[in-house]
C-alpha angles and dihedrals in degrees: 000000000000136000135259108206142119099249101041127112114263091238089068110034098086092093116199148140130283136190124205143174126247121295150158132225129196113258081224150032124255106264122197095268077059108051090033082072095056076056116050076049089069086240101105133050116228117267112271106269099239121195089229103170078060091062091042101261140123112290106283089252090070086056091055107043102132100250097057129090118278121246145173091061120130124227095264098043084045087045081042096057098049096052090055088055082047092248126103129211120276124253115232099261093054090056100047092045075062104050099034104039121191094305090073087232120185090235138029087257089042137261109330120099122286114261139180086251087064108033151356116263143121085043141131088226151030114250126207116293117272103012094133107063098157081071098058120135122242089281112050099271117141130216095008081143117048130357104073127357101238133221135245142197098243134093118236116267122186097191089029084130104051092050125111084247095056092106095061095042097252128141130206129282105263091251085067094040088056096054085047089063097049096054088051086062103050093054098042100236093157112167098040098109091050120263092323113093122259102270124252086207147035099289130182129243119233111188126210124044128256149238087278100054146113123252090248098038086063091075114128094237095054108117121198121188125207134168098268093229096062120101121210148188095236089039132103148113156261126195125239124178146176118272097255107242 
């Protein structure tokens, strides 16, 4: 995990080995048919109403065509909605085993530039899952890079690399992720944690850039932090779970 290079974030340049368990990831992400199901079940809530042309984006309806992504969900309700299809969210290692393979490549397709023929990004919308195949990860994943952020299960760790349980992909309690954060600040280390500012809380990470990105910031390393309740317009989800004994 991680990613030595001069342009990098300091939260992921402390490059280093990790070792999981089996697991499966879902070749997609949810989409809203998906999630409507979780629904009509009685399971879900439905995604946060978001004023996007507002914010300079596409009319909400574009967002919520069935075969796009779904969005405007929080961390729980996503964690919530994998555990009604009997899955759970994947941790960041476990994303970034997916999208990175064991050639270390930049993207999920490797190591050339992001373009429009490989991901979503640099757009006013979402577009269908899986609509850019030419962009799938080493194992078959699409949209790993562009379309939503995803969430994951962890919590975000600033020094999540440098821990004795890096090497098993595991961040601090949030009781040591909060004192992370305060040391960031008294040293004024801002910046540290990417363009977002340094939490006051215990955020989560999402992996993976969005529709509204930026070519760089689509490496698979890159880590983006966010409250978990909040519920945005380039965030969503895909399920991951244990192979069952």
């Amino acid at each position: 995990m991680g990613l030595h290079h001069p342009r990098a974030n300091p939260d992921e340049m402390d490059e280093h080995e990790v070792t999981l368990a089996p697991f499966y990831l879902d070749v997609t992400e949810v989409t809203n048919a998906d999630w409507n199901e979780c629904v009509a079940a009685g399971a879900c809530a439905k995604p946060k109403e978001i004023d996007t042309v507002r914010e300079g984006y596409a009319p909400l309806a574009v967002f919520r065509r069935p075969d796009h992504p779904v969005s405007g969900i929080s961390q729980t309700g996503a964690a919530a909605y994998c555990a009604w299809r009997n899955k759970r969210l994947p941790s960041e290692a476990e994303f970034e085993r997916a999208a990175r393979g064991d050639d270390r490549r930049m993207y999920p397709w490797g190591n050339a530039a992001p373009t429009p023929r490989l991901a979503v990004y640099g757009e006013k919308a979402t577009a269908p899952v899986g609509s850019r195949p030419d962009g799938a990860g080493p194992y078959g994943h699409l949209d790993l890079a562009g379309n939503v952020w995803e969430w994951s299960a962890d919590l975000y760790d600033p020094f999540a690399y440098t821990r004795p349980s890096a090497d098993r992909g595991i961040p601090g309690t949030c009781e040591e992720i909060r004192a992370a954060q305060d040391q960031l600040r008294r040293e004024k280390r801002h910046g540290f944690t990417g363009t977002n500012p340094i939490p006051e809380d215990c955020d989560h990470s999402l992996r993976g850039g969005a529709f509204n990105y930026f070519s760089w910031g689509l490496r698979s390393a890159n880590r983006v932090h966010h409250p978990g309740s909040w519920k945005m317009i380039m965030a969503g989800l895909r399920c991951a779970m244990s192979p069952v004994p």
